[in-house]
Structure formats: structure tokens, C-alpha cells
N, C-alpha and C positions, 0 to 999 in steps of 0.2 A: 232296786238298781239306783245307784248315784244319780245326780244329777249330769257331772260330769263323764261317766260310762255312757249315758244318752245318749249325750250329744255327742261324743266321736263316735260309736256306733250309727248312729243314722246320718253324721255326716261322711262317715268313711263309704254308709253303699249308696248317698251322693252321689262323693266323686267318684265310685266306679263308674256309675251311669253319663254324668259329666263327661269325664274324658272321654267317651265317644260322642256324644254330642256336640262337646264342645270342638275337636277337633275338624268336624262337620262343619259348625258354624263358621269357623276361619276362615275357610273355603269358598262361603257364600254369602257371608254377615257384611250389609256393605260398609264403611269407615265412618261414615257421620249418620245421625236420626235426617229423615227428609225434613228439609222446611216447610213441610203441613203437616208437621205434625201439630198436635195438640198440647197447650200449657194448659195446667190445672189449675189452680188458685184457688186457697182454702178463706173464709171469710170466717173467721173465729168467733166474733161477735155476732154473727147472723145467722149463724147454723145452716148454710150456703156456700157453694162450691161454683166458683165463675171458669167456665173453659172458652179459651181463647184460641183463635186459629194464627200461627205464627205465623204462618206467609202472608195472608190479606190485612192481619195486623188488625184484627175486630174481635168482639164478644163472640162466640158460636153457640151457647148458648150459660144459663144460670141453673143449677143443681140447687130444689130448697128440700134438704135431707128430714126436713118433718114432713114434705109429702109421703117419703120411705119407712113412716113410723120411727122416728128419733124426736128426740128433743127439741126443743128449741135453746137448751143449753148443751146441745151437742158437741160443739167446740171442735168444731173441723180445725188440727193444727199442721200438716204436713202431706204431703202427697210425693211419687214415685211413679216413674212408667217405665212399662216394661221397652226394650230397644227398640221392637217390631209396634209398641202402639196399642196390642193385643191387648192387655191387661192395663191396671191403673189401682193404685193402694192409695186409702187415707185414715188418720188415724182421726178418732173422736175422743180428746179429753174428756169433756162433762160425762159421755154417755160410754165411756170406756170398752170401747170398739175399735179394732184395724178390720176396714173395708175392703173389697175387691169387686171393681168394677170391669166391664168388659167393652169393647170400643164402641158400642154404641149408649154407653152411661148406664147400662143397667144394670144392675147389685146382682152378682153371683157367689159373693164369699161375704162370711164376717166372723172374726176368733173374736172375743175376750179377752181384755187386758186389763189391769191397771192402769190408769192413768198415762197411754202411750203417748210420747213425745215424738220426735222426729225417724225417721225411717231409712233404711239404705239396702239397694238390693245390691245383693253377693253378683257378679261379673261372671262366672264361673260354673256356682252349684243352681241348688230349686231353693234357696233360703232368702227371707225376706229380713230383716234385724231391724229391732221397733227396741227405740230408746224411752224415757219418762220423762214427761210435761214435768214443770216446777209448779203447775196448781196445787200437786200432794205439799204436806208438809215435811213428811219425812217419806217421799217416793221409794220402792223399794231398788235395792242396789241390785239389779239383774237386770240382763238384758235380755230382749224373748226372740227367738229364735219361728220363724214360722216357716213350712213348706207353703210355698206356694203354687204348688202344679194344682195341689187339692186344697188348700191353705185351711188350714193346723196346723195349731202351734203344737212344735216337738221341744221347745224345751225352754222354759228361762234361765241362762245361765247367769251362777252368780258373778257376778266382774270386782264384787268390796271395795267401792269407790261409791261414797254418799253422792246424791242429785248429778246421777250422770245425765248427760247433753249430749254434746258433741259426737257426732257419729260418722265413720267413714269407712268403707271397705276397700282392699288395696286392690288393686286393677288385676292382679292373678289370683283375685280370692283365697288368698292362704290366711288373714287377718282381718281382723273387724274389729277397730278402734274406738272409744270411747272415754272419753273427758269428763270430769267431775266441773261443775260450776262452783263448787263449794271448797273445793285443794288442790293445790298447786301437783293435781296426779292426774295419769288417764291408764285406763285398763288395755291392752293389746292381746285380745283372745285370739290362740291359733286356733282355725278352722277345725282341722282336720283330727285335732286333737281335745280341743275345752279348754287348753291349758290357758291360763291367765299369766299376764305378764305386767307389773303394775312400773310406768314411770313414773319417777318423782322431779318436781323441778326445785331449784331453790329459790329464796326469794321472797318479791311479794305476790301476795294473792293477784291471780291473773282471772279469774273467773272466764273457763276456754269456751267459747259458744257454738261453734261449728268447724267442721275440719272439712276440708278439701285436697282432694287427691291431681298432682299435677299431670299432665295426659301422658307422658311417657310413663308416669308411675312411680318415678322417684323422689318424689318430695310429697309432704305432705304439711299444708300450713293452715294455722288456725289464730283467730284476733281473741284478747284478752279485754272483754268490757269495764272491768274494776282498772288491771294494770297501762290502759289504752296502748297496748305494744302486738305486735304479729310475731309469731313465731313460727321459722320454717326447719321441720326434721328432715334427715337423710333418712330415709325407709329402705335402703336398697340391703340392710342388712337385720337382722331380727333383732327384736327390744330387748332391754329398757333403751328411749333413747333421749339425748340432749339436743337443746336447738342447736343448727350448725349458723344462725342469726337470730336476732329478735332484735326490732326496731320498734322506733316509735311511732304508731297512726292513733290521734285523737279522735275524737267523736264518740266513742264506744264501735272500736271496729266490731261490727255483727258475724254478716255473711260474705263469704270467700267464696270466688271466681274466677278461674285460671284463665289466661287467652289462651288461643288456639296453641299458640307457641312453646307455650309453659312458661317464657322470660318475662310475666306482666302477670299481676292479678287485682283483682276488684274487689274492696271491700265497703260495703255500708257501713257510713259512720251513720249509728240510730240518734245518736244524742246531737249531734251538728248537722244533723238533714242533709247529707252528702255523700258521696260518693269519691274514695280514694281508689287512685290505679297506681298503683305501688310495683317500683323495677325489685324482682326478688330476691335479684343475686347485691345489687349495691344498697338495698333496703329505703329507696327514695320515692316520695311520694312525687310521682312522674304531671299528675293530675289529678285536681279536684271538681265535681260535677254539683252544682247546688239547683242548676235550674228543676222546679216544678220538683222538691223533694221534700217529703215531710212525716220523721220518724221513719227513712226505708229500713226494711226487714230483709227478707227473702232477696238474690238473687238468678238468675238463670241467663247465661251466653248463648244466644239462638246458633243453632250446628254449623252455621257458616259464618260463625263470626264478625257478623254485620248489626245483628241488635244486642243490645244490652236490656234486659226484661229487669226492674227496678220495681219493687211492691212499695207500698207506700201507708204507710199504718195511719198517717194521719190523725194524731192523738194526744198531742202538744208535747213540751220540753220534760225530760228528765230533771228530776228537782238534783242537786247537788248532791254526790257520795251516791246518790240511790243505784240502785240496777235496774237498766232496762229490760229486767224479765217482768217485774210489776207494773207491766206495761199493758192491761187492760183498764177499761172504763170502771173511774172509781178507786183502782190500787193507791198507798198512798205517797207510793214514786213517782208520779206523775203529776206534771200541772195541766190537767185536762179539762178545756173549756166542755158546758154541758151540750155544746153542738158538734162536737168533736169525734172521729171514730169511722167515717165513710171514706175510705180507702181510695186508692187511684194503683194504676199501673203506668209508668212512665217507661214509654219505650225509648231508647237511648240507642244514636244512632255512633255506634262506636270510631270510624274515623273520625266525626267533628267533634262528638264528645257534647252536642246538645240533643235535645229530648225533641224528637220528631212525634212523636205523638202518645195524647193520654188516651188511658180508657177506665172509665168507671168500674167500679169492685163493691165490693158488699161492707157490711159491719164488721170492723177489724183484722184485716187482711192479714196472713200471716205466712204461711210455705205456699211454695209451689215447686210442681214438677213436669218435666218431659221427657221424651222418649232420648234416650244417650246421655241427659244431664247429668254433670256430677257435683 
């Protein structure tokens, strides 16, 4: 059997099951994640998982994944939570693992990957979607598909787009997005089918790093680390698609963050230590955030729109032309002092736009995730 008969086969009796569930969940699913829930935070360089309690704004406790029998070069890079809390996914580079934890931190799943990068659960169906770390040299062009009710993995599909990254699912799960760091293309697999849909942009090399889905669901935008420009799509129709803007934000925009609104978003500039709040529709950087910021990474908007969660890799300057994916201890993108590398989380208090308080993180701080995050 194909690879692509798989996967619409088992996403079609999914969605059979889905639209009853889901339908349910409408009903009684409430609009934001509680502000207790839990932030995950993967420590890349330490082989350590910090989870943090969003409403007291402290540590709750430290995850060290070689007590679980892993590595010490496990390379925790990404995490996910399910809406309710329930569940928690992380993937391990070095030791090439996607995890599944359960709310009390204890390990109940783990598939086999390759070399998984960053992660996005489907809104919709039982599927989890695990992109590829740029540790590999030539990572393979598929993306893997896992159930997560039982989590197995049902299928890698292929997407034919070298060193894909950037990953989003659309808010009525019919598409699962994916960006190439390496051409100015991203892949747009329909769900329900396999089908691949490939855009192209012109141009210069934009190297796309992560995508972000706006809360009504019709935009979708993503920062260019090489081209330092934002690009926003109209999603509300099916691919291929052209930005309907792309502006200029320096720094190597990273990670994208929608406000509550959708008319605002947040991007980490990694290479200028800062923080842009860029208006989407005029393309203007509204605000920039530099207090207690250094190499940020990861983003996450607390459910009521009060803190701004800012990872902080902590790992000195980008040398010139390089990319901040070579952005571990040693790569030789980076001008990294030998004391360099113990991370912070700056919590950001989003009306004033200054850093109401830090909290310590492990060796090389890199994703994190909560319950509703996108």
C-alpha cells in the first residue's frame, strides 16, 4: 500500500470518529487553556525538561530525561499540550524519540523518529505532526504523522521539500503546513487526503522558521531568518499560496505569536536579543522589547493575554551571513563565550511591555508548549 493510500485511509476513519467528538467538544470545550496550566520548556543542551506554573509565574518542577533511561545527548527540542492538560509530547533529537507524557510527568508513549524537529497537534483529528531538527545533514523530506490516542506512528508522509521546519496546522484541521529552511517553498498536505500541495515564493532565500496560525484562522505568518522579512498568507482558500504582505523585521525574526486579537504579533528577533510587536495589517514594528533578552527562541502568549513567555537561549551573537539554526554550543555560527548556554525565561508583562520577572532554565533552552498554544 502507498504511502499516500495510508494516510487518507486512516485519516478518513479519523474524521469519521472526529466529527462526533468533535461536535461534542464545541458544546463543552471552554475558549481559552486555564491560567494553571502548565508551560513545558525543553533544555536542549542538558537533556532536561523545566515545567513551569503559569499563573504563580515559578518552576514546578525540572524533568532530567537520563533519570528515564535517555541520553545525556537526548536533545529535548520541542513540546505540545493537549487543550485539556491531559497529555504533553516532546521530541528528542540526539536520541531520536517523540515522547508522551501524562499530567503527572510520567512517560506513557514513545515512537521512533528520525531526527524530529518541532511538532503540531491536528485541532480536529487523533494526529500529532513531528517535523525534522537541522542536526541531520540531509534530514529526510517527510513528515510523520503519529495517532496519539495510542501514539503510533501511521505514516511519514512525503512533503519533497529539503530541511523542512516550520510547521502549522490550520485551526479546522483540513491542512498541515510545512516550510523548507533551505527554498523559498513550503509543503501544504491536505489532511483528509495526503495530497501535497507545494508553494513557491520568488525571490531571495528567506530561510521560513516557524509558522503561526492567526486565532480566527485566517492568516497565517511566518519570519525569514536569512531574508529578515515576515510574511503573512490568506489561508482562507486552498494552496499554492502568495504573501498578501512581507515586511521588513530585523534581528533574524524566529518565533511568531499572535495577540489575542489577531491585529498584533510577536516576533523574536534571535540575532538582535529582542523582541518585535509588529501591526499585521500596516506591516509596522509597533514595539521593540530588548529588556533581559538574550538569543530569545521560543515564544508562548499566556491564555489571557497578560504575559508574554520569552525563552532565552543565552549563547552569544550570530557571526555575520550565518544562520541561527547553528546555534548550539561549539557550531561555528556563533560567537559563543565558554560560559555561555544557561538559559532564562523572561516573563513579559504585555501591557507595559517590560519583563516582570525571570526564571532560570537548564543548558540551551529551546521550544516550549501549553495547553491551547499556537
Amino acid at each position: 500500500m502507498s504511502r499516500e493510500r495510508l494516510f487518507r485511509n486512516v485519516v478518513a476513519l479519523v474524521v469519521g470518529c472526529a466529527s462526533i467528538l468533535g461536535a461534542q467538544s464545541k458544546k463543552t470545550a471552554p475558549t481559552k487553556a486555564p491560567q494553571s496550566a502548565k508551560l513545558y520548556i525543553t533544555n536542549q543542551g542538558g537533556a532536561s525538561i523545566t515545567v513551569v506554573d503559569q499563573q504563580k509565574l515559578t518552576v514546578d518542577t525540572t524533568i532530567d530525561l537520563t533519570t528515564l533511561g535517555f541520553t545525556p545527548n537526548a536533545k529535548p527540542h520541542h513540546t505540545a499540550v493537549e487543550r485539556d492538560g491531559s497529555f504533553w509530547y516532546v521530541t528528542l533529537i540526539g536520541d531520536g524519540k517523540v515522547l508522551k507524557f501524562n499530567r503527572a510527568n510520567a512517560l506513557v508513549g514513545q515512537v521512533p523518529m528520525e531526527t524530529p524537529g518541532l511538532i503540531s497537534l491536528d485541532p480536529v483529528h487523533d494526529s500529532l505532526y513531528v517535523g525534522r531538527s537541522m542536526t541531520a545533514v540531509n534530514p529526510p523530506k517527510s513528515l510523520g504523522v503519529i495517532k496519539r490516542s495510542n501514539f503510533t506512528m501511521v505514516e511519514e508522509q512525503e512533503i519533497q521539500i529539503p530541511r523542512p521546519h516550520a510547521l502549522a496546522t490550520s485551526r479546522d484541521g483540513k491542512w498541515v503546513h510545512v516550510a523548507s529552511l533551505a527554498e523559498n517553498r513550503f509543503a501544504s498536505v491536505e489532511t483528509a487526503t495526503g495530497r501535497v500541495t507545494l508553494t513557491t515564493l520568488p525571490g531571495v532565500t528567506r530561510s521560513m522558521v516557524q509558522f503561526t496560525v492567526s486565532p480566527d484562522g485566517t492568516r497565517l505568518i511566518v519570519g525569514g531568518e536569512l531574508s529578515n522579512t515576515v510574511m503573512v498568507f490568506d489561508i482562507t482558500k486552498p494552496p499554492p499560496y502568495a504573501p498578501i504582505v512581507e515586511f521588513a523585521v530585523g534581528g533574524k525574526p524566529w518565533d511568531p505569536v499572535f495577540s489575542r486579537d489577531g491585529k498584533r504579533a510577536y516576533f523574536s528577533q534571535f540575532a538582535d536579543s529582542a523582541v518585535a510587536e509588529v501591526d499585521v495589517v500596516s506591516g509596522k514594528v509597533v514595539r521593540t522589547i530588548r529588556q533581559h533578552m538574550a538569543q530569545p527562541y521560543d515564544m508562548i502568549l499566556r491564555a489571557d493575554g497578560k504575559y508574554l513567555f520569552v525563552v532565552n537561549q543565552n549563547i552569544g551573537g550570530v557571526k555575520p551571513g550565518a544562520s541561527a539554526h547553528d546555534n548550539m554550543p561549539g557550531m561555528t555560527g556563533m560567537t559563543t563565550p565558554k560560559d555561555a548556554g544557561m538559559g532564562w525565561l523572561s516573563i513579559v508583562k504585555v501591557a507595559t511591555g517590560k519583563v516582570e520577572k525571570e526564571l532560570p532554565l537548564g543548558k540551551t533552552p529551546s521550544g516550549m508548549g501549553a495547553a491551547g498554544a499556537r
